[in-house]
N, C-alpha and C positions, 0 to 999 in steps of 0.2 A: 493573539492571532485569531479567536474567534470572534472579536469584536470586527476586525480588518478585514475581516472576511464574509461579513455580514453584508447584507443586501442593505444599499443605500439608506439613508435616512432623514426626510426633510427638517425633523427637528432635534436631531444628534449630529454632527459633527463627524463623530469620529466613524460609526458604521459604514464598510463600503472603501476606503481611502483608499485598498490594492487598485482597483478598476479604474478603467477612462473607457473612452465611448472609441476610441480608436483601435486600441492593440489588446484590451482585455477588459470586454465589456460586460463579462460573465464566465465563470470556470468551475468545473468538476476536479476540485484537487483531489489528489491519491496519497498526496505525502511532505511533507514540512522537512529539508533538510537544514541543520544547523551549519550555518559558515562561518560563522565569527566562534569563538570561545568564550565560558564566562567569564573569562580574565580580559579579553578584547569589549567587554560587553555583552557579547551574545544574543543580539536585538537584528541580527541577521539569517536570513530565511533563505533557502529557495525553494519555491512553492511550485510541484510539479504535477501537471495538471492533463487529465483523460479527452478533455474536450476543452476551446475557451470559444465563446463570440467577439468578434470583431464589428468594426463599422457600422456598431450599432445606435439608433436611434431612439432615445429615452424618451416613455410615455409622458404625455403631457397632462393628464389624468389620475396614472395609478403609479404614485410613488415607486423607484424600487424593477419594475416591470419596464421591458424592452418590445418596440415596435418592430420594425423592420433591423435585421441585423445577419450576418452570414458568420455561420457556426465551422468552426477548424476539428475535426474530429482525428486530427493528428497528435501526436505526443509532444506538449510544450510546457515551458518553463519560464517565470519570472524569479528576479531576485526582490524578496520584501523584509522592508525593513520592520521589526514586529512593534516598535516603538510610536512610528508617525505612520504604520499602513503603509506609506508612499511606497511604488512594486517599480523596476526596469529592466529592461532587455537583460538577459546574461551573455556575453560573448557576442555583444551587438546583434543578439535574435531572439524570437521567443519560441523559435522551434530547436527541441532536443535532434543535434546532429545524429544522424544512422549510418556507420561507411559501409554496411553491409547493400550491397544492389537487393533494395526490395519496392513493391509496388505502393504499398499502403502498411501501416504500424497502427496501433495501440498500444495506451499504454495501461501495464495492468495493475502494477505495482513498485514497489520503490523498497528498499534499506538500508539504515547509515548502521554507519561504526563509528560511532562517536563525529568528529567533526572533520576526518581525515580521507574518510573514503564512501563514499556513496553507488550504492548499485540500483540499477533499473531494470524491469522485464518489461518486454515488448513481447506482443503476439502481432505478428506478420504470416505477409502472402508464402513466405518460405520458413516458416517455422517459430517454436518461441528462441528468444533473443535478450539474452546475459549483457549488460551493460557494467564496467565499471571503471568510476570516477575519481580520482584524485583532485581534492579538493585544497586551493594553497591560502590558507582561512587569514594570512597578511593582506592579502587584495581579494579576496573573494572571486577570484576564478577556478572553475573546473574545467577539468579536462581529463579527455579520454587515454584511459591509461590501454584501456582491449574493452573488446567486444566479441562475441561467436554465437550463433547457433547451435540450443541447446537438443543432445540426439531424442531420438522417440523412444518408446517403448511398447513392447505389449504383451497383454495378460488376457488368454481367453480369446473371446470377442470382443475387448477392449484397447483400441488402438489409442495411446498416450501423448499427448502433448503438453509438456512441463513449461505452460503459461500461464496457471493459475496463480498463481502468487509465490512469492518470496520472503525467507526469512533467513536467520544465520544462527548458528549452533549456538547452544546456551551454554554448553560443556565443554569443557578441554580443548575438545576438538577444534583444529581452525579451517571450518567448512560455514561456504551457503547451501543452503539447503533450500529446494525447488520443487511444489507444484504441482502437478500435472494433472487432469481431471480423464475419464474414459470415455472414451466417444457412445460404448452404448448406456454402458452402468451408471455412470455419472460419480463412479465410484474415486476414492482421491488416491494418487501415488505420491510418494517423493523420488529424487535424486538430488545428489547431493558434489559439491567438488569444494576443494580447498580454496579458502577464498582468494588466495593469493597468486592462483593457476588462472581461474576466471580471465576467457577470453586467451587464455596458452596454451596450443594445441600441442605444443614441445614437450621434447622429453625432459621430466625431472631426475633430479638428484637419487630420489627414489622411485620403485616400482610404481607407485599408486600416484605419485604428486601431482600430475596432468591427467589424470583419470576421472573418466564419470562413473560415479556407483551408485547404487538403487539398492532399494529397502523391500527386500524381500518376505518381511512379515515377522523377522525378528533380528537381522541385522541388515548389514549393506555387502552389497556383492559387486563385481562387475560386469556379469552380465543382464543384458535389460531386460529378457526374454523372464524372469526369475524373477520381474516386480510383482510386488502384491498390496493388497491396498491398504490405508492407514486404517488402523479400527478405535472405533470408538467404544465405550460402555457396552451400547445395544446392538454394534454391527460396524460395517463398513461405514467410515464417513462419507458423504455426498455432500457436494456442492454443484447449482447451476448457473454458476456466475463467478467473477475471482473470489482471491481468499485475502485477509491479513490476516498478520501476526503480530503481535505482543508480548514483553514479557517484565517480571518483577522479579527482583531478586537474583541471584545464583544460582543454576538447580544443579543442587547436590546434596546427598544424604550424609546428616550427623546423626548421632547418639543419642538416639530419644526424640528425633523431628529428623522432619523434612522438610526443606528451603525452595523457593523460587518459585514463582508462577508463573504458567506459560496460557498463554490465549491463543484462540485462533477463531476467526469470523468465517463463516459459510454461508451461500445463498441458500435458500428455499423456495421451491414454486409451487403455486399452487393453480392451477389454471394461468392467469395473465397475474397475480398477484407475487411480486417478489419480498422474501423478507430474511432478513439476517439471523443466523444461529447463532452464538456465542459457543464455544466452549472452552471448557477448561482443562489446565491437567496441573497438579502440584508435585511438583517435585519428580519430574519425570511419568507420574500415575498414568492409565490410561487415559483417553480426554474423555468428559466428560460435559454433558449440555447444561449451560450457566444461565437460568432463566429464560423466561419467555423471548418469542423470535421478537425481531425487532423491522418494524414495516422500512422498508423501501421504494413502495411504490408501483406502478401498476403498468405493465407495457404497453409500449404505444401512447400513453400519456403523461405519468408524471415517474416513472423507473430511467434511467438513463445510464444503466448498463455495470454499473458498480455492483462495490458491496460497502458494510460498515468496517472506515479504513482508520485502524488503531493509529495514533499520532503517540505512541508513545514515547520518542524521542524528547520532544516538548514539555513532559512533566504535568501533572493536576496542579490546580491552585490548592495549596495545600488551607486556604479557607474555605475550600469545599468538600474537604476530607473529614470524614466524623473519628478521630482518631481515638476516642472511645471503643469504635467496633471493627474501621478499615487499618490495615498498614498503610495501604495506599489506595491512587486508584490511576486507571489511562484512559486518556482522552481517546476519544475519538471522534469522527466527520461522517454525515452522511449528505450528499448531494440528491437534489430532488428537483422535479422543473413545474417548476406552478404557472395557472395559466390564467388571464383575466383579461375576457372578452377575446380579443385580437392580439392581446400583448402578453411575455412572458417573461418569467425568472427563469434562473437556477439559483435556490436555495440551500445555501449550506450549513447546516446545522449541525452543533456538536454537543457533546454527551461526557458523561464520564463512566467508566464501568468498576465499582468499588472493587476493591479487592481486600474478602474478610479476612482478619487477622488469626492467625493460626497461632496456639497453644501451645 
Protein backbone atom coordinates (compact mmCIF):
# COMPACT_ATOMS: atom_id res chain seq x y z
CA UNK A 1 0.00 0.00 0.00
CA UNK A 2 2.86 2.30 0.54
CA UNK A 3 4.22 1.66 -2.75
CA UNK A 4 0.45 2.51 -4.32
CA UNK A 5 0.33 5.24 -2.69
CA UNK A 6 3.35 6.88 -3.64
CA UNK A 7 3.65 9.81 -5.72
CA UNK A 8 4.03 8.89 -9.45
CA UNK A 9 7.21 7.60 -10.83
CA UNK A 10 8.69 8.08 -14.46
CA UNK A 11 10.94 5.12 -14.11
CA UNK A 12 8.92 2.70 -11.63
CA UNK A 13 6.03 1.27 -12.82
CA UNK A 14 4.36 0.47 -9.89
CA UNK A 15 4.48 4.07 -7.60
CA UNK A 16 1.41 6.16 -7.89
CA UNK A 17 -1.09 3.21 -9.71
CA UNK A 18 -4.28 4.55 -7.04
CA UNK A 19 -4.47 8.08 -9.08
CA UNK A 20 -5.65 9.25 -12.47
CA UNK A 21 -5.78 12.75 -13.44
CA UNK A 22 -9.75 12.70 -13.28
CA UNK A 23 -11.37 11.50 -10.11
CA UNK A 24 -8.18 11.14 -7.69
CA UNK A 25 -5.33 13.09 -8.87
CA UNK A 26 -3.92 13.43 -5.35
CA UNK A 27 -5.14 12.46 -1.62
CA UNK A 28 -4.50 12.86 2.09
CA UNK A 29 -5.64 9.34 3.31
CA UNK A 30 -6.67 8.97 7.10
CA UNK A 31 -7.28 5.21 6.99
CA UNK A 32 -6.81 1.75 5.02
CA UNK A 33 -9.89 -0.38 5.46
CA UNK A 34 -9.62 -4.10 4.77
CA UNK A 35 -12.67 -5.58 2.58
CA UNK A 36 -11.64 -8.70 1.28
CA UNK A 37 -10.38 -11.47 4.06
CA UNK A 38 -7.10 -13.29 4.10
CA UNK A 39 -8.90 -16.28 3.08
CA UNK A 40 -10.53 -14.15 -0.04
CA UNK A 41 -7.11 -12.72 -0.56
CA UNK A 42 -7.10 -9.64 1.36
CA UNK A 43 -5.40 -7.43 -1.46
CA UNK A 44 -8.62 -5.15 -1.11
CA UNK A 45 -8.71 -1.76 0.50
CA UNK A 46 -10.82 1.13 0.89
CA UNK A 47 -8.72 4.15 1.24
CA UNK A 48 -10.53 6.99 2.95
CA UNK A 49 -9.34 10.12 2.44
CA UNK A 50 -9.37 14.11 4.23
CA UNK A 51 -9.03 15.89 1.04
CA UNK A 52 -8.38 14.35 -2.90
CA UNK A 53 -7.79 16.66 -6.25
CA UNK A 54 -9.45 16.29 -9.15
CA UNK A 55 -9.24 17.36 -12.84
CA UNK A 56 -5.95 17.83 -12.42
CA UNK A 57 -3.34 18.56 -14.89
CA UNK A 58 0.26 16.75 -14.64
CA UNK A 59 3.53 18.82 -14.73
CA UNK A 60 5.25 18.56 -17.95
CA UNK A 61 8.69 19.23 -16.07
CA UNK A 62 8.60 17.99 -12.59
CA UNK A 63 7.70 14.43 -12.41
CA UNK A 64 5.07 13.43 -9.68
CA UNK A 65 3.94 17.42 -9.28
CA UNK A 66 0.42 18.77 -10.41
CA UNK A 67 -0.38 22.17 -12.41
CA UNK A 68 -3.70 23.41 -12.48
CA UNK A 69 -6.07 20.96 -10.56
CA UNK A 70 -9.30 21.60 -8.14
CA UNK A 71 -9.06 20.20 -4.63
CA UNK A 72 -12.41 18.42 -2.75
CA UNK A 73 -11.92 19.17 0.86
CA UNK A 74 -14.86 16.79 1.51
CA UNK A 75 -14.74 13.38 3.06
CA UNK A 76 -14.15 10.66 0.22
CA UNK A 77 -13.37 7.18 -0.58
CA UNK A 78 -11.82 4.82 -3.13
CA UNK A 79 -11.90 1.14 -3.26
CA UNK A 80 -7.87 0.00 -3.92
CA UNK A 81 -6.81 -3.02 -4.86
CA UNK A 82 -3.38 -3.35 -2.65
CA UNK A 83 -1.93 -5.87 -5.39
CA UNK A 84 -2.16 -3.89 -8.87
CA UNK A 85 -2.58 -0.15 -7.06
CA UNK A 86 -5.65 0.07 -9.52
CA UNK A 87 -8.32 2.40 -6.97
CA UNK A 88 -12.64 2.72 -8.09
CA UNK A 89 -15.62 4.48 -7.20
CA UNK A 90 -17.23 2.70 -4.14
CA UNK A 91 -20.95 2.61 -4.52
CA UNK A 92 -20.61 4.35 -7.97
CA UNK A 93 -19.02 7.65 -5.99
CA UNK A 94 -16.12 8.82 -4.46
CA UNK A 95 -17.90 10.84 -1.99
CA UNK A 96 -18.58 9.20 1.71
CA UNK A 97 -22.51 9.60 1.74
CA UNK A 98 -23.62 11.94 5.06
CA UNK A 99 -27.75 11.54 5.66
CA UNK A 100 -27.41 13.82 8.52
CA UNK A 101 -28.56 17.64 6.86
CA UNK A 102 -25.06 19.40 7.25
CA UNK A 103 -23.25 22.23 5.40
CA UNK A 104 -19.76 21.19 5.02
CA UNK A 105 -17.71 17.67 6.87
CA UNK A 106 -14.35 16.51 7.48
CA UNK A 107 -13.08 13.77 7.77
CA UNK A 108 -10.94 13.19 10.97
CA UNK A 109 -10.55 9.74 11.33
CA UNK A 110 -11.55 6.22 10.69
CA UNK A 111 -11.66 2.40 12.79
CA UNK A 112 -12.18 -1.09 11.63
CA UNK A 113 -13.17 -4.21 13.53
CA UNK A 114 -11.50 -6.47 11.68
CA UNK A 115 -13.12 -6.74 8.10
CA UNK A 116 -16.85 -6.50 9.12
CA UNK A 117 -17.59 -3.17 10.36
CA UNK A 118 -15.95 0.10 9.90
CA UNK A 119 -16.54 3.54 11.69
CA UNK A 120 -15.80 7.15 10.54
CA UNK A 121 -15.80 10.58 12.47
CA UNK A 122 -16.64 13.50 10.73
CA UNK A 123 -16.44 17.03 12.19
CA UNK A 124 -19.23 19.35 10.73
CA UNK A 125 -21.18 22.61 10.59
CA UNK A 126 -23.61 20.81 13.37
CA UNK A 127 -21.35 18.90 15.36
CA UNK A 128 -18.79 15.71 15.52
CA UNK A 129 -20.48 12.86 13.61
CA UNK A 130 -20.29 8.89 14.46
CA UNK A 131 -20.30 6.92 11.26
CA UNK A 132 -20.96 3.17 11.17
CA UNK A 133 -20.51 0.69 8.42
CA UNK A 134 -21.24 -2.73 7.49
CA UNK A 135 -19.14 -4.03 5.25
CA UNK A 136 -20.36 -7.38 2.97
CA UNK A 137 -16.46 -8.49 2.20
CA UNK A 138 -18.24 -11.26 -0.71
CA UNK A 139 -18.79 -8.13 -3.06
CA UNK A 140 -17.04 -5.33 -1.25
CA UNK A 141 -19.80 -3.09 -0.55
CA UNK A 142 -20.53 -1.02 2.46
CA UNK A 143 -23.17 0.37 3.70
CA UNK A 144 -24.62 2.44 6.25
CA UNK A 145 -25.81 0.68 9.11
CA UNK A 146 -26.43 4.49 11.43
CA UNK A 147 -24.99 7.46 11.98
CA UNK A 148 -25.79 10.43 14.88
CA UNK A 149 -24.33 13.33 16.19
CA UNK A 150 -21.96 12.86 18.95
CA UNK A 151 -23.31 15.21 22.38
CA UNK A 152 -20.80 17.91 23.72
CA UNK A 153 -19.39 18.31 26.84
CA UNK A 154 -17.90 20.68 29.40
CA UNK A 155 -15.20 21.09 31.92
CA UNK A 156 -14.42 24.52 33.37
CA UNK A 157 -13.82 26.97 30.37
CA UNK A 158 -13.61 24.10 28.19
CA UNK A 159 -16.32 23.67 25.90
CA UNK A 160 -15.83 19.85 24.18
CA UNK A 161 -16.26 18.61 20.82
CA UNK A 162 -15.72 14.72 20.51
CA UNK A 163 -14.03 15.17 16.73
CA UNK A 164 -10.82 14.50 17.56
CA UNK A 165 -10.27 10.98 16.85
CA UNK A 166 -11.36 7.68 17.28
CA UNK A 167 -10.62 4.45 18.63
CA UNK A 168 -12.37 1.23 20.19
CA UNK A 169 -11.70 -0.49 23.49
CA UNK A 170 -8.82 -2.89 23.90
CA UNK A 171 -10.63 -4.61 26.80
CA UNK A 172 -13.81 -6.60 27.42
CA UNK A 173 -15.50 -3.98 26.95
CA UNK A 174 -17.67 -3.64 23.69
CA UNK A 175 -17.33 0.23 23.31
CA UNK A 176 -15.82 3.02 20.77
CA UNK A 177 -14.30 5.27 22.36
CA UNK A 178 -14.10 9.19 21.16
CA UNK A 179 -12.04 12.22 21.24
CA UNK A 180 -12.77 15.30 21.92
CA UNK A 181 -10.27 18.33 22.37
CA UNK A 182 -11.24 21.79 24.61
CA UNK A 183 -11.79 24.79 22.92
CA UNK A 184 -9.64 26.87 25.34
CA UNK A 185 -7.01 24.09 26.99
CA UNK A 186 -6.44 22.17 24.08
CA UNK A 187 -6.73 19.70 26.77
CA UNK A 188 -8.06 15.92 25.45
CA UNK A 189 -11.47 14.25 26.80
CA UNK A 190 -13.02 10.99 25.97
CA UNK A 191 -16.54 9.50 25.63
CA UNK A 192 -17.28 6.52 24.89
CA UNK A 193 -20.61 4.20 23.64
CA UNK A 194 -21.16 0.67 22.91
CA UNK A 195 -20.18 0.00 19.66
CA UNK A 196 -23.17 -1.75 18.64
CA UNK A 197 -25.52 1.35 19.79
CA UNK A 198 -23.51 3.73 17.53
CA UNK A 199 -25.77 5.80 15.58
CA UNK A 200 -29.22 4.13 18.13
CA UNK A 201 -30.67 6.83 19.83
CA UNK A 202 -33.27 3.87 21.37
CA UNK A 203 -33.75 2.32 24.37
CA UNK A 204 -31.64 -0.74 25.05
CA UNK A 205 -32.05 -3.95 26.65
CA UNK A 206 -30.26 -2.49 29.43
CA UNK A 207 -29.96 0.90 31.50
CA UNK A 208 -26.52 2.06 29.80
CA UNK A 209 -26.86 0.23 26.16
CA UNK A 210 -27.80 3.49 24.07
CA UNK A 211 -26.05 5.78 26.48
CA UNK A 212 -23.21 8.23 26.15
CA UNK A 213 -20.55 8.20 29.06
CA UNK A 214 -17.49 10.23 29.75
CA UNK A 215 -14.39 9.69 31.63
CA UNK A 216 -14.33 11.50 34.36
CA UNK A 217 -10.55 11.08 35.49
CA UNK A 218 -11.03 7.71 36.82
CA UNK A 219 -13.77 6.00 35.32
CA UNK A 220 -16.90 6.67 33.01
CA UNK A 221 -20.20 8.33 34.09
CA UNK A 222 -23.07 9.76 32.36
CA UNK A 223 -22.99 12.76 32.92
CA UNK A 224 -20.91 15.26 30.58
CA UNK A 225 -20.82 18.04 32.93
CA UNK A 226 -18.21 15.49 35.10
CA UNK A 227 -15.49 15.07 32.13
CA UNK A 228 -12.04 15.44 32.88
CA UNK A 229 -9.13 15.31 30.88
CA UNK A 230 -6.89 12.25 29.68
CA UNK A 231 -3.51 12.50 31.60
CA UNK A 232 -0.54 11.64 30.60
CA UNK A 233 2.99 10.98 32.72
CA UNK A 234 3.61 15.00 32.98
CA UNK A 235 -0.09 16.34 32.89
CA UNK A 236 -3.00 16.68 30.91
CA UNK A 237 -2.59 15.43 27.24
CA UNK A 238 -3.03 18.19 24.52
CA UNK A 239 -3.51 17.97 20.97
CA UNK A 240 -3.97 20.78 18.24
CA UNK A 241 -4.98 18.94 15.49
CA UNK A 242 -6.71 15.09 15.33
CA UNK A 243 -5.53 12.24 17.03
CA UNK A 244 -4.86 8.26 16.02
CA UNK A 245 -4.75 5.35 17.73
CA UNK A 246 -2.94 2.04 17.62
CA UNK A 247 -2.58 -0.90 19.26
CA UNK A 248 -0.65 -4.45 19.79
CA UNK A 249 -1.49 -7.18 21.66
CA UNK A 250 -4.40 -7.68 24.40
CA UNK A 251 -4.25 -5.37 27.28
CA UNK A 252 -4.56 -7.23 30.15
CA UNK A 253 -2.59 -8.09 33.18
CA UNK A 254 -1.01 -11.64 33.85
CA UNK A 255 1.23 -13.00 36.59
CA UNK A 256 4.48 -11.40 36.36
CA UNK A 257 3.82 -9.14 33.00
CA UNK A 258 1.72 -7.03 31.33
CA UNK A 259 0.35 -7.49 27.82
CA UNK A 260 -0.66 -4.99 24.92
CA UNK A 261 0.31 -1.96 23.67
CA UNK A 262 -1.69 1.01 23.04
CA UNK A 263 -0.49 4.18 20.91
CA UNK A 264 -1.88 7.30 20.41
CA UNK A 265 -0.68 10.22 17.96
CA UNK A 266 -1.07 14.05 19.01
CA UNK A 267 -0.39 17.36 17.30
CA UNK A 268 2.04 19.85 18.54
CA UNK A 269 2.34 23.61 17.61
CA UNK A 270 4.72 25.63 17.84
CA UNK A 271 4.18 28.97 16.25
CA UNK A 272 3.11 27.92 12.29
CA UNK A 273 5.25 24.51 12.86
CA UNK A 274 2.99 21.35 13.34
CA UNK A 275 4.54 18.03 14.54
CA UNK A 276 3.35 14.71 16.00
CA UNK A 277 3.76 13.30 19.64
CA UNK A 278 3.65 9.53 19.85
CA UNK A 279 2.69 8.11 22.93
CA UNK A 280 2.50 5.17 24.62
CA UNK A 281 0.90 3.23 27.33
CA UNK A 282 1.48 -0.78 28.02
CA UNK A 283 -0.78 -2.60 29.35
CA UNK A 284 -3.21 -0.12 30.33
CA UNK A 285 -0.10 2.25 32.27
CA UNK A 286 -0.44 5.76 32.09
CA UNK A 287 0.48 7.14 28.51
CA UNK A 288 3.59 8.03 28.12
CA UNK A 289 5.71 10.29 25.27
CA UNK A 290 7.40 7.60 22.78
CA UNK A 291 10.33 9.60 21.19
CA UNK A 292 11.00 12.53 19.67
CA UNK A 293 7.77 14.67 17.92
CA UNK A 294 7.73 13.74 14.46
CA UNK A 295 7.36 16.95 11.67
CA UNK A 296 4.37 17.48 9.88
CA UNK A 297 4.85 20.37 8.38
CA UNK A 298 4.33 24.12 8.34
CA UNK A 299 0.81 26.05 7.98
CA UNK A 300 0.03 27.65 5.10
CA UNK A 301 2.48 25.75 3.27
CA UNK A 302 3.33 22.30 3.37
CA UNK A 303 0.91 21.14 7.02
CA UNK A 304 -2.49 20.12 5.57
CA UNK A 305 -4.40 19.71 8.57
CA UNK A 306 -3.69 16.07 9.80
CA UNK A 307 -1.78 14.28 12.14
CA UNK A 308 0.43 10.93 11.95
CA UNK A 309 -2.43 8.27 11.07
CA UNK A 310 -1.42 4.73 12.52
CA UNK A 311 -2.41 2.14 9.74
CA UNK A 312 -2.42 -0.47 12.07
CA UNK A 313 -4.98 -2.68 10.54
CA UNK A 314 -2.54 -3.43 7.60
CA UNK A 315 0.22 -5.14 9.57
CA UNK A 316 4.45 -4.13 9.37
CA UNK A 317 6.38 -6.06 6.78
CA UNK A 318 7.60 -8.38 9.11
CA UNK A 319 11.18 -7.89 6.94
CA UNK A 320 11.30 -4.77 8.54
CA UNK A 321 10.90 -5.79 11.99
CA UNK A 322 14.35 -6.46 13.94
CA UNK A 323 12.79 -9.37 15.95
CA UNK A 324 15.78 -9.48 17.98
CA UNK A 325 14.58 -6.32 19.85
CA UNK A 326 10.83 -5.42 18.55
CA UNK A 327 7.57 -7.80 18.85
CA UNK A 328 6.36 -5.81 16.35
CA UNK A 329 5.84 -2.64 14.86
CA UNK A 330 2.60 -0.13 13.10
CA UNK A 331 2.54 1.43 10.16
CA UNK A 332 1.89 4.51 9.87
CA UNK A 333 1.10 7.64 6.93
CA UNK A 334 1.77 11.06 6.97
CA UNK A 335 0.45 13.44 4.23
CA UNK A 336 2.46 16.68 3.38
CA UNK A 337 2.02 19.14 0.15
CA UNK A 338 5.38 19.91 -1.61
CA UNK A 339 5.58 22.71 -3.82
CA UNK A 340 7.78 23.20 -7.12
CA UNK A 341 7.74 26.45 -8.71
CA UNK A 342 3.89 26.63 -9.70
CA UNK A 343 3.10 23.01 -9.31
CA UNK A 344 2.35 20.66 -6.42
CA UNK A 345 2.16 17.41 -4.54
CA UNK A 346 0.60 15.71 -1.71
CA UNK A 347 3.05 13.43 -0.44
CA UNK A 348 2.39 10.48 1.45
CA UNK A 349 4.80 8.94 3.30
CA UNK A 350 4.96 6.17 5.66
CA UNK A 351 6.83 4.95 8.68
CA UNK A 352 6.75 2.26 11.05
CA UNK A 353 6.82 2.78 14.93
CA UNK A 354 8.71 -0.32 16.45
CA UNK A 355 7.30 -1.64 19.28
CA UNK A 356 10.11 -2.93 22.10
CA UNK A 357 9.71 -6.29 23.18
CA UNK A 358 8.94 -6.56 26.70
CA UNK A 359 10.40 -9.25 29.36
Amino acid sequence: MSISTAVRSPTDPRPGHVYDNTNLAAAAPVHFHPMTSPSLGGDQFMMLNARRWTAATPSATDPGYIGAHTEDLSPSWALVNGSSGGAIAMNAGYSIPIKTPIASATLVGAVSRGQAMLYTLLNTDVGAIVQHWNNNTAINTLNLVNEEVIPTATCGSDDVIFGAGVDYSQSTDPYMVFYGVGGVTGHVYMARKRWSRVGDVGIGTREHDGAWEFFDGTGWVLGSTAVQPVQTTTGPMTTAGPMSFAHYGIIRAQPGKITGYSLAAAVMASGSVRTAQVYESLGGRPWMPLGAPIALGTVGSTYLGGTLQFQGQLGANPAMVDATVDASAVPYLISTKLTSGSTHQIHVGWGLIPLVRQS
